[in-house]
C-alpha positions as MATLAB code, in Angstrom:
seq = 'XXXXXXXXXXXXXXXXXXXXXXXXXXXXXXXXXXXXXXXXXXXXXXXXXXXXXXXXXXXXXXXXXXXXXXXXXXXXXXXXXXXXXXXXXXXXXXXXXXXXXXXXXXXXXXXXXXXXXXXXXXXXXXXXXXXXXXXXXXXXXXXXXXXXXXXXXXXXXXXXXXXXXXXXXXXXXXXXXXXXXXXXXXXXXXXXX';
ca = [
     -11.819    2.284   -6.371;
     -11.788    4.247   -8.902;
      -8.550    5.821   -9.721;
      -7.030    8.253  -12.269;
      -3.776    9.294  -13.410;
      -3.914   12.823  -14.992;
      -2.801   12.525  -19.145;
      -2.005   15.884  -20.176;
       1.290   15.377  -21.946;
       3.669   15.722  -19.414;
       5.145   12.757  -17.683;
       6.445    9.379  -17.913;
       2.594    7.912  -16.732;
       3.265    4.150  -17.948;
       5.949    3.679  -14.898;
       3.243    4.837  -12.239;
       0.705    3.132  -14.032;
       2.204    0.040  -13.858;
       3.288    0.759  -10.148;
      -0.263    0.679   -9.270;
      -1.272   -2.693  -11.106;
       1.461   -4.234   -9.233;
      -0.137   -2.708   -6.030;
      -3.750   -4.760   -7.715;
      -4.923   -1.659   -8.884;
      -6.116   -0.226  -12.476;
      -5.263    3.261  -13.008;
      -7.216    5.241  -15.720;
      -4.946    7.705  -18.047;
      -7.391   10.550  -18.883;
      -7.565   14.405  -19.272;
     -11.091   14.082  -19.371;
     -12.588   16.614  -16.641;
     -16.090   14.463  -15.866;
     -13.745   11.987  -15.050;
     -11.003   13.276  -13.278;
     -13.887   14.745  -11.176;
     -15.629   11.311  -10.388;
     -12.431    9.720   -9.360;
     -11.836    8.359   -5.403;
      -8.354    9.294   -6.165;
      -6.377   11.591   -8.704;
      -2.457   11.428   -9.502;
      -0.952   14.640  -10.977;
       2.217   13.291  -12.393;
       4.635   15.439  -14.560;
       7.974   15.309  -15.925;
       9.523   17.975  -17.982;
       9.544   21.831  -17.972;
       7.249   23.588  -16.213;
       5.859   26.682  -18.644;
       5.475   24.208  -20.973;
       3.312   21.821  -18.387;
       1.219   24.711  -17.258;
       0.542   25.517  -21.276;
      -0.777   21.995  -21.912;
      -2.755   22.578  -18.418;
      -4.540   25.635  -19.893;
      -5.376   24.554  -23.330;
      -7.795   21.888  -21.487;
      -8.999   23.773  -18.905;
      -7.285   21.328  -16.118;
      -5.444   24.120  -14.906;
      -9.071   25.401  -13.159;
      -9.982   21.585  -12.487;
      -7.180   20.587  -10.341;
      -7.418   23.043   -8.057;
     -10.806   22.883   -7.393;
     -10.355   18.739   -6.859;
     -12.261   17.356   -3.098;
     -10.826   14.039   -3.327;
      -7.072   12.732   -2.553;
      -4.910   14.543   -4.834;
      -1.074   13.354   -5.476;
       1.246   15.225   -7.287;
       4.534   13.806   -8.336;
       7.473   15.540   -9.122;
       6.442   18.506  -11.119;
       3.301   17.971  -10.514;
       3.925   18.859   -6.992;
       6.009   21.840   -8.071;
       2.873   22.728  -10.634;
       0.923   22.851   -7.264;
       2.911   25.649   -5.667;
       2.197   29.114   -5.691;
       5.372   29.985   -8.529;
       8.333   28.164  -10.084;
      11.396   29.914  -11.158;
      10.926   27.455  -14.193;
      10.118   29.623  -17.196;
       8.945   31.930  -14.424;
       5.452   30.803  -14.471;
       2.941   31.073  -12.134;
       1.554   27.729  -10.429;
      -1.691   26.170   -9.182;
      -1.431   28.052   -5.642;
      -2.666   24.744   -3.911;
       0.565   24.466   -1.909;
       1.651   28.373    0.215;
       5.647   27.968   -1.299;
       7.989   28.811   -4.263;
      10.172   26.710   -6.429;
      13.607   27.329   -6.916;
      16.466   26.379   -8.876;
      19.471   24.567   -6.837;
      22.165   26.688   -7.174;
      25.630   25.711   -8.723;
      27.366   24.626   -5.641;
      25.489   21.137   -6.589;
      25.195   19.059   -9.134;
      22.098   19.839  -11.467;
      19.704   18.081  -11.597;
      19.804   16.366   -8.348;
      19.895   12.360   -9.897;
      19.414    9.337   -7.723;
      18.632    8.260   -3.989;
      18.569   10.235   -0.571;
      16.953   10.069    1.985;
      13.477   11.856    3.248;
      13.423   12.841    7.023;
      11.149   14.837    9.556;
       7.877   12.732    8.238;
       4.030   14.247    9.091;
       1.797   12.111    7.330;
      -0.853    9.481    7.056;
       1.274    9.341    3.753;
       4.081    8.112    5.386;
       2.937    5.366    7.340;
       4.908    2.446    7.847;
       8.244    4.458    6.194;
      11.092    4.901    8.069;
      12.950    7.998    9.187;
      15.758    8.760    6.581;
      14.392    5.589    4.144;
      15.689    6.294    0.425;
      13.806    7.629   -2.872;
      14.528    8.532   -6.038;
      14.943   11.705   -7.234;
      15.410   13.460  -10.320;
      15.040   17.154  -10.551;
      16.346   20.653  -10.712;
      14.422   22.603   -8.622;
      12.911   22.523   -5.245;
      10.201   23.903   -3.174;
      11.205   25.996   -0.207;
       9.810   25.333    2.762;
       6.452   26.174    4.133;
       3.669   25.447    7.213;
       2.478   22.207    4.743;
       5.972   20.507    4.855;
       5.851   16.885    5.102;
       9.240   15.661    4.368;
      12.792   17.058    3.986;
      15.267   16.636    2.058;
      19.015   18.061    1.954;
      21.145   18.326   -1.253;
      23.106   21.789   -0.437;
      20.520   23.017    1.192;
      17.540   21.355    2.928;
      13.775   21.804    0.834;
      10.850   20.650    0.969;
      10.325   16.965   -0.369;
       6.400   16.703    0.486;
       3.995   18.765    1.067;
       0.091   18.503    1.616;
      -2.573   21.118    1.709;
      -6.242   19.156    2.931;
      -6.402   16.849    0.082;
      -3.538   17.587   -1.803;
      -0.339   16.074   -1.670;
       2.978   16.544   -3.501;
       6.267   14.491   -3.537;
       9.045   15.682   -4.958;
      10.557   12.159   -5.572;
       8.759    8.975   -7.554;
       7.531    6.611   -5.359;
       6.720    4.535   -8.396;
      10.369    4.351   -8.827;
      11.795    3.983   -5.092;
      11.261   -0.101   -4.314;
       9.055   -0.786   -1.273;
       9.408    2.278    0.358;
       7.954    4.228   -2.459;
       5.443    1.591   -3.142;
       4.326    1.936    0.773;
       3.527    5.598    0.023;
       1.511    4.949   -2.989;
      -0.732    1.902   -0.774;
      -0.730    4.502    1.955;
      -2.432    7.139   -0.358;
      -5.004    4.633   -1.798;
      -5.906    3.648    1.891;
      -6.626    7.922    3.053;
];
């Protein structure tokens, strides 16, 4: 299988990397768009601010790629909010895979949201073999809002949307490559769709 982690300068890619290769899997770092393209299976990762994300998108044309992508498709963290249609990140506009907005918690929580909870109301092939309410961790100041491609909630003052998918794309808000067996289901469960 040949599978490929998207390099475009935003996102701690060594930790999912190396969450794969303990799965028995080698995971290709590229921004390359032949072979992003030729991939069974493509991980959008990102970590960091959004306008910023979407620049380095554009400069290498990925930003037309992505959504455009037939095969699996997993976006983590930002790169699930990078999906959406808008983020009230640096106001920019998103990839318009995924029908919802992302907003900023408000102050009545602590920002960013930092650590484990729980993700509920599953609807996935993506979450086989996880349990109701199991824990991830999360790390992030804004959410998506709900929408029709809602896979998972979460609540932290308010509940949002912690996965989505769209056909072939799918977003999680938390790191499975940092949530212990649970998150390393998900990631088996998304090389086996």
């Amino acid at each position: 299988m040949k599978l490929v982690i998207i390099n475009y300068g935003a996102g701690n890619i060594k930790s999912i990397q190396f969450a794969f290769k303990r799965l028995g899997y080698d995971a290709v770092l590229s921004n390359n768009p032949e072979e992003i393209k030729s991939a069974d299976k493509v991980i959008f990762p990102g970590v960091g601010e959004a306008s910023s994300a979407m620049t380095m998108l554009k400069e290498s044309g990925l930003d037309i790629l992505i959504p455009k992508l037939k095969q699996p498709v997993l976006g983590i963290c930002l790169g699930m909010q990078l999906l959406c249609e808008f983020t009230e990140e640096g106001n920019t506009k998103g990839l318009g895979v995924f029908k919802t907005v992302v907003k900023r918690f408000d102050n009545s929580v602590k920002v960013p949201q930092m650590g484990w909870n729980v993700i509920k109301n599953l609807k996935s092939k993506l979450f086989r073999d996880v349990k109701e309410k199991e824990y991830m961790y999360l790390v992030h100041s804004y959410y998506a809002e709900h929408c029709p491609e809602t896979i998972a909630t979460t609540d932290y003052g308010l509940n949002y949307a912690s996965a989505l998918q769209h056909k072939n794309f799918y977003g999680v808000q938390f790191h499975p490559e940092k949530s212990s067996t649970a998150g390393a289901q998900i990631l088996q469960n998304f090389l086996d769709l």
